[in-house]
C-alpha positions as CSV (number, residue, x, y, z in Angstrom):
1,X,3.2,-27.9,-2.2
2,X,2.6,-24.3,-3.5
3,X,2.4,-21.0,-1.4
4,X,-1.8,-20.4,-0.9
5,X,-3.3,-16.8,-0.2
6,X,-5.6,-16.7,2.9
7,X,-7.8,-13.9,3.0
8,X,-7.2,-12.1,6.6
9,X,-9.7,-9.5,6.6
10,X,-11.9,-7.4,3.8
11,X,-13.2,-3.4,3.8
12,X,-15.6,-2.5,1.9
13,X,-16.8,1.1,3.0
14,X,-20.5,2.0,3.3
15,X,-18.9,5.7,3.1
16,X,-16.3,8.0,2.6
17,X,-13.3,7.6,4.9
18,X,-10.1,9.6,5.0
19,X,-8.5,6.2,5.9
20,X,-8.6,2.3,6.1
21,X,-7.1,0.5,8.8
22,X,-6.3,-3.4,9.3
23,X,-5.2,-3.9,12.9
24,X,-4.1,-6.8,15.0
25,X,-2.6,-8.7,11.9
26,X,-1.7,-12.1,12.6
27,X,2.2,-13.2,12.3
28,X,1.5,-16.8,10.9
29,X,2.3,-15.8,7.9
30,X,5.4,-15.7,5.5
31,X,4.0,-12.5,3.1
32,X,1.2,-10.3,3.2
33,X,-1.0,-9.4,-0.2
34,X,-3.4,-6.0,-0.5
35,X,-5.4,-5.8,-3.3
36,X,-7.3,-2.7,-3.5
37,X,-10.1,-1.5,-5.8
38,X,-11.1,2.3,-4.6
39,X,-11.7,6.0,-6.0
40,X,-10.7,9.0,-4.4
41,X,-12.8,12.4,-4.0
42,X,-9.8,14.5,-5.3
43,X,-7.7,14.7,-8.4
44,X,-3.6,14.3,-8.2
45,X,-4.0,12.0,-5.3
46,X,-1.4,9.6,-3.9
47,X,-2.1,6.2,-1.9
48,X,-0.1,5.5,0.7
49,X,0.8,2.7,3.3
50,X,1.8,3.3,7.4
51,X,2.8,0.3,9.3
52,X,2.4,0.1,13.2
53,X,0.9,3.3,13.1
54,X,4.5,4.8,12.2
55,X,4.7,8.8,11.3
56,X,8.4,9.5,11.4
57,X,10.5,9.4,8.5
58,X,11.0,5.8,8.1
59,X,9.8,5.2,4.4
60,X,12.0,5.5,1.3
61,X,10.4,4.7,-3.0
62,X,11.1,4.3,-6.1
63,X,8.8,4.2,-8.1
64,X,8.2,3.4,-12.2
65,X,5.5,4.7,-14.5
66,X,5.2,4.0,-18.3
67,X,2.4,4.2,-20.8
68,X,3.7,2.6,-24.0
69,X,5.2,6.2,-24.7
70,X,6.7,7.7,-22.0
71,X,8.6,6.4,-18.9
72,X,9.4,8.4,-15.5
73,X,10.8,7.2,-12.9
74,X,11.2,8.8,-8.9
75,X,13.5,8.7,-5.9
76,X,12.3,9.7,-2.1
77,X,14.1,8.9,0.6
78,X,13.0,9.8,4.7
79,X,9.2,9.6,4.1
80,X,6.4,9.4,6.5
81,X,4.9,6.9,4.1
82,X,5.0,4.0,1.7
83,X,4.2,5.6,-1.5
84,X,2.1,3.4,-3.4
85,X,1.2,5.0,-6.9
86,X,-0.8,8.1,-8.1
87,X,-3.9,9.1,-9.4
88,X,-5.5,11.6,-11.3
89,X,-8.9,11.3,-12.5
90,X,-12.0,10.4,-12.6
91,X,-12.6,11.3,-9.1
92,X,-15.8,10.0,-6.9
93,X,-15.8,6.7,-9.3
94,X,-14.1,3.4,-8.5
95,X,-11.2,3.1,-11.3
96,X,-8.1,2.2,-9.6
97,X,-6.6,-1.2,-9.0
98,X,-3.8,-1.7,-6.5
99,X,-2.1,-4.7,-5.6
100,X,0.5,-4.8,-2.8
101,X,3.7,-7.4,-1.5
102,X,4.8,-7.0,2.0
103,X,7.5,-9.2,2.2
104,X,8.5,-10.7,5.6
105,X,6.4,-8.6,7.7
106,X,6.2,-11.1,10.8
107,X,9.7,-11.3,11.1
108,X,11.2,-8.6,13.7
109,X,14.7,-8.8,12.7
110,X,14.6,-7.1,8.9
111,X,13.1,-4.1,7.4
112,X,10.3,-4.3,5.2
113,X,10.3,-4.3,1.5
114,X,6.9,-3.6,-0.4
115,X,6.1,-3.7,-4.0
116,X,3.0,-2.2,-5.3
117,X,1.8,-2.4,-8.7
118,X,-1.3,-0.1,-9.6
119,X,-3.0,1.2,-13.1
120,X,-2.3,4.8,-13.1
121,X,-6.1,6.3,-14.3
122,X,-6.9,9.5,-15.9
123,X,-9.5,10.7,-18.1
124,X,-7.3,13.7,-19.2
125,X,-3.5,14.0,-20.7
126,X,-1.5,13.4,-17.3
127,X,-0.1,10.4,-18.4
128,X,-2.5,7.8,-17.8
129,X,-0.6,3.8,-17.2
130,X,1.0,1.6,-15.5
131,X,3.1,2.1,-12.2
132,X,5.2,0.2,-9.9
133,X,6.8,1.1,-6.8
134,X,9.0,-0.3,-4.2
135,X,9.5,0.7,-0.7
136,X,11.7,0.2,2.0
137,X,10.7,0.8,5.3
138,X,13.7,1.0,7.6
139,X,12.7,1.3,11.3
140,X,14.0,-0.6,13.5
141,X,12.9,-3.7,12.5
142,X,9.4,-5.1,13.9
143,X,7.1,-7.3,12.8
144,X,3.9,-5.4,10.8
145,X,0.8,-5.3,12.9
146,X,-1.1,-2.7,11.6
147,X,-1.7,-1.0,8.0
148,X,-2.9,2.2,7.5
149,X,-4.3,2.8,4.1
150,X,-4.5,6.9,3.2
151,X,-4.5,9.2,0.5
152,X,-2.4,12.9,0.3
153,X,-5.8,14.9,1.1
154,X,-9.5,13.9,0.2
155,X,-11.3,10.6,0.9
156,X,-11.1,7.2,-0.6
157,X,-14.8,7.0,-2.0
158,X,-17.5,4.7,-0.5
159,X,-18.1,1.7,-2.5
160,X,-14.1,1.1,-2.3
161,X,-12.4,-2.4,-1.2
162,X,-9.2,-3.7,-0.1
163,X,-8.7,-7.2,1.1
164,X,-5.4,-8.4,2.7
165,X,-4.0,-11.8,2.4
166,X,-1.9,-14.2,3.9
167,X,0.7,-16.1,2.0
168,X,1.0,-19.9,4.2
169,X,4.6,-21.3,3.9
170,X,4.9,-24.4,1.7
């Protein structure tokens, strides 16, 4: 029997919010799924994830960008967040499309590895593509309960969704 995707919760904000938070996530399942479709009110903004409300320096990324010309590629380590990808512009218009993995979540004996894949928009030359990043996030382990959805500065627009699902065991 194939893994199934159960939609847990959706956002859709009736305004501008600085953040998006999904609290008191269930454990009964295997893998988690985000899927966001937002804008941002500022250019050269980042996304970024927080688990279990988690601001120390827990987070490391790498992270992969190509456009069919160029390729760049980045390594943090001791973060305060997941990194999930950039953006540039347009800003106050919904162009961005982000999916995110959270592998294992629910189980409280291994870290947590994320993969994010995201379209990298700009209506200028700063590189406009394709990005992919992974993250580890190396508390001591826990199971995710919480995730905080932000940008560096500015809001995510109103209009913007995110859903996150549940991947059922076979």
């Amino acid at each position: 029997m194939p893994k199934t995707y159960e939609p847990i919760a959706t956002t859709t904000l009736g305004t501008a919010s600085a953040t998006v938070t999904f609290s008191s996530i269930p454990g009964t399942y295997t893998d988690l799924i985000l899927v966001g479709n937002f804008g941002h009110s500022q250019v050269n903004e980042g996304l970024w994830l927080q688990f279990n409300g988690d601001t120390a320096s827990n987070y490391s990324l790498t992270t992969l960008y190509g456009n069919g010309t160029s390729a760049l590629s980045a390594r943090e380590s001791n973060q305060t967040k997941a990194f999930v990808s950039y953006y540039v512009a347009p800003v106050n218009a919904i162009s961005t499309l982000t999916i995110c993995q959270i592998m294992n979540y629910s189980n409280a004996t291994t870290n947590k590895t994320v993969i994010s894949r995201s379209n990298r928009t700009d209506t200028g030359s700063n590189l406009p593509g394709t990005e992919a990043s992974v993250n580890l996030w190396r508390k001591t382990p826990e199971a995710i309960n919480s995730i905080t959805i932000s940008l560096n500065a500015g809001n995510i627009i109103s209009g913007s969704t995110f859903t996150l699902y549940g991947i059922k065991a076979a």
